[in-house]
Residue, then its C-alpha position, 0 to 999 in steps of 0.5 A: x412126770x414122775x420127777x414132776x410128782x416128787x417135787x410137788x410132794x416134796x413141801x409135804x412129806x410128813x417129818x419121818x418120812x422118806x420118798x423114793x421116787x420109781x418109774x418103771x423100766x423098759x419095755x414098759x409103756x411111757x403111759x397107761x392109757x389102756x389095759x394092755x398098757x396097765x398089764x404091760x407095766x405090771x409085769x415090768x415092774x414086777x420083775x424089776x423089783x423082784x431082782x431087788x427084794x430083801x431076803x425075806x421077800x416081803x419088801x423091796x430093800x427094805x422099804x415100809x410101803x408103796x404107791x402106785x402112781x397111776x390113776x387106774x384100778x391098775x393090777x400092779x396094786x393087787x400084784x405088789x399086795x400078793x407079792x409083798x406084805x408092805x402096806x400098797x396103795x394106789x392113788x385112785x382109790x386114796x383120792x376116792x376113800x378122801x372124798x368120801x369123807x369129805x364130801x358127798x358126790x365127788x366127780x373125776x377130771x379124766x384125760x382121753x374119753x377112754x378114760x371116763x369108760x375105765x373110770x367109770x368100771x373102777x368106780x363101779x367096782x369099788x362100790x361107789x357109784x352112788x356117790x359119783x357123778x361122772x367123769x370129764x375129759x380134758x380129751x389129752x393123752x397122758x404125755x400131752x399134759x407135759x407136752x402142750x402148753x401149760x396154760x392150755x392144759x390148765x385151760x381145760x383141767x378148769x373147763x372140766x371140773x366147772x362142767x362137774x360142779x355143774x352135775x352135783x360134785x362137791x369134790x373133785x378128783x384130779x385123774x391123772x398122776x400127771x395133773x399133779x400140777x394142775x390142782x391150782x388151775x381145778x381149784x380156780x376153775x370151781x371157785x364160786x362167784x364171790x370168790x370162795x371155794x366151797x368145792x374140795x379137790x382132791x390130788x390123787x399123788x398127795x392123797x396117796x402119800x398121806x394114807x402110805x405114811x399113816x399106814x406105815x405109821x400104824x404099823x398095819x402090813x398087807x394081810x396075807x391070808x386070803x386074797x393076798x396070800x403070797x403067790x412065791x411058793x404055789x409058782x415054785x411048786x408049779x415049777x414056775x420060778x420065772x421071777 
């Protein structure tokens, strides 16, 4: 999955720009599907990166930000911003900020119907509910998106933001990282009669890159005063120094 994403960004990567592809180690879980998963994953990642962080640790080998590929409100994205002073973004809120300059109630192609419930708690904690018509499950776990056959997979990705357009969305956010290759089949699947297509869709991977390389570009990193302050010397005076 994470190698599916990189070559989908790869015609895009703005000039100046480098991307380096990261998925997280064992034991970490192969999706995020659960909150006990998203915790899960966090603590991997953290951990991991925390044995390559520059002597400085404010970044990771001297990377200039990071994006965290998960279609969640996932706490890896507050963790990373606490731990490090780099720019973080998470692919959900990237797709969400876009749609809200875009267009004016947005929808989410959601995988497994526990997903709509989460989304819609993220969706409510951003302060976007006005703005959001619901979500629609293609009822595939994450891994199914790869596993079953594509044209199943983009069968359903189409059924589910027609069913959105249908409730008022005039744009539409791919929920997974790993729809990243079904942007095509969305695109189609809300194309009106004619053959137009009035309605915006959204890839939460793309989006991410983009607002990543224009928040490096200005020059702006994580403010580390108030709820990022770094997180390293409260743990160490509690004798803490697990990391």
């Amino acid at each position: 999955m994470t190698d599916v994403m990189l070559n989908s960004l790869r015609p895009i990567i703005p000039p100046g720009c480098e991307v380096t592809a990261y998925t997280a180690p064992y034991p970490a879980p192969t999706a995020i599907e659960s909150t006990t998963d998203a915790i899960m994953s966090t603590e991997a990642v953290l951990r991991d990166l925390a044995k390559h962080a520059a002597s400085n640790g404010e970044t990771v080998q001297n990377y200039d930000g990071m994006v965290v590929a998960c279609f969640s409100k996932h706490p890896l994205i507050d963790a990373l911003r606490e731990s490090y002073d780099v720019p973080v973004i998470g692919i959900m809120e990237a797709s969400l900020y876009v749609a809200r300059m875009l267009g004016g109630r947005f929808g989410i192609v959601a995988t497994a119907a526990r997903s709509k419930i989460m989304q819609d708690d993220a969706i409510a904690a951003y302060g976007l509910t006005h703005f959001y018509v619901g979500s629609e499950a293609t009822h595939l776990g994450v891994l199914e998106l790869d596993s079953r056959p594509k044209e199943e997979v983009a069968k359903r990705v189409a059924h589910a933001s027609r069913a959105l357009v249908v409730k008022g969305a005039d744009t539409i956010l791919l929920g997974c990282a790993g729809m990243t290759d079904m942007i095509r089949a969305a695109k189609d699947g809300v194309r009106d009669e004619d053959g137009r297509r009035t309605v915006n869709v959204i890839d939460g991977v793309e989006a991410g890159l983009m607002m990543i390389c224009s928040l490096v570009g200005m020059g702006i990193p994580t403010s580390k005063k108030g709820l990022y302050k770094g997180e390293k010397e409260a743990r160490r005076t509690r004798g803490q120094n697990w990391l």
